[in-house]
N, C-alpha and C positions, 0 to 999 in steps of 0.2 A: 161705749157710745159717746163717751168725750158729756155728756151734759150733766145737770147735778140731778142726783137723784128728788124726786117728785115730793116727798115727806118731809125734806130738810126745807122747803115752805115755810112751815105750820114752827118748825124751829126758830125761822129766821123769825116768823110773827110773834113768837114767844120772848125773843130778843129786844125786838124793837117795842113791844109792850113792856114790856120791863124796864128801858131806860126811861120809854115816857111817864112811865109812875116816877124814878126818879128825880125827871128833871120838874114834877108838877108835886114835888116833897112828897108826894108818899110810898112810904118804903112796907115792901109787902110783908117782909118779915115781923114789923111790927103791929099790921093788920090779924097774920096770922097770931101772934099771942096777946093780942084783943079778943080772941074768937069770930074774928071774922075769916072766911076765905072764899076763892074766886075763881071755881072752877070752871073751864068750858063748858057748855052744855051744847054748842052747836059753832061748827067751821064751815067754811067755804073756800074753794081754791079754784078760780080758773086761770088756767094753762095756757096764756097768748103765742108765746114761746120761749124756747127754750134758752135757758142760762146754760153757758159751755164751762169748763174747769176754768180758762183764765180768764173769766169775765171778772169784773170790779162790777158790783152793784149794790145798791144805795135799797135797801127797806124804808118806806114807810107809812107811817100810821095816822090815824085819828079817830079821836071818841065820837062816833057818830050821833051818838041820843043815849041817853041814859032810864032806867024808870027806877021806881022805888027800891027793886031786888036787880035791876039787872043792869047789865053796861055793852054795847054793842061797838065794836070797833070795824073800822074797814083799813085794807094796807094795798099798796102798789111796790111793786118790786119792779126798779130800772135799770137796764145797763147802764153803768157811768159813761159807756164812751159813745153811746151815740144818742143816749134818752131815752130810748124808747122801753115802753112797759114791757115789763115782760111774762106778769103774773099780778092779779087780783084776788083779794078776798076779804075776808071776813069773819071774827070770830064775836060770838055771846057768851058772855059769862052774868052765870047768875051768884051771888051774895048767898051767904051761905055759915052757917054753924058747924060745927065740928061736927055734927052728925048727919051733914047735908040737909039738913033744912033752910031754908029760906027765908035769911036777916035781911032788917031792911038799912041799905049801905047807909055810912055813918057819914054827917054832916058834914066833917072836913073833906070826905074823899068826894062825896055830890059835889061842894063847893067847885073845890079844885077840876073835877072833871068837868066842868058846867063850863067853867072855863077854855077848856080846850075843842069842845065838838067842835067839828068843822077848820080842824085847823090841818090838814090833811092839803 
């Protein structure tokens, strides 16, 4: 079919939430051996159109709101060569213990993400 397959999304949002922890200092590896972790509990992906093999496209992200246990992000995925979007969504993750209960995120990570909603 020439386009990417439909799931490599949810990777690419996996990606681009990943360097925005980096570049806002927090690294999640050292989340997880604080006992905190961050797992999805809800996605969203809609499908504007489709990314072909040799597309160049740009992910991105932003911390939409935050609450005491949870963090809600939204992302746009664009072609580089003409702008336009070509996929929307959105993932929740909630705060969490080692045995999936539900901590409440820690002050520097609130800080820092407070920082960034809406930077999208």
């Amino acid at each position: 079919m020439g386009v990417v397959y439909y799931a490599n999304y949810l990777a690419w949002f996996d990606a681009c939430r990943t360097e925005l922890f980096i570049a806002l200092g927090i690294r999640y590896k050292e989340l997880e051996e604080g006992g905190y972790f961050l797992p999805v509990i809800e996605s969203r992906v809609k499908y504007l159109a489709p990314a072909r093999y040799d597309d160049l496209v740009t992910v991105a992200v932003e911390v939409a709101r935050t609450t005491g246990v949870r963090i809600y992000f939204n992302y746009k995925v664009f072609r580089e060569q003409d702008g336009s979007v070509l996929v929307e969504g959105s993932t929740v993750h909630g705060m969490t213990d080692a045995n999936g209960k539900p901590k409440r995120i820690p002050g520097e990570v609130s800080d820092a993400l407070a920082k960034a909603v809406g930077l999208l």
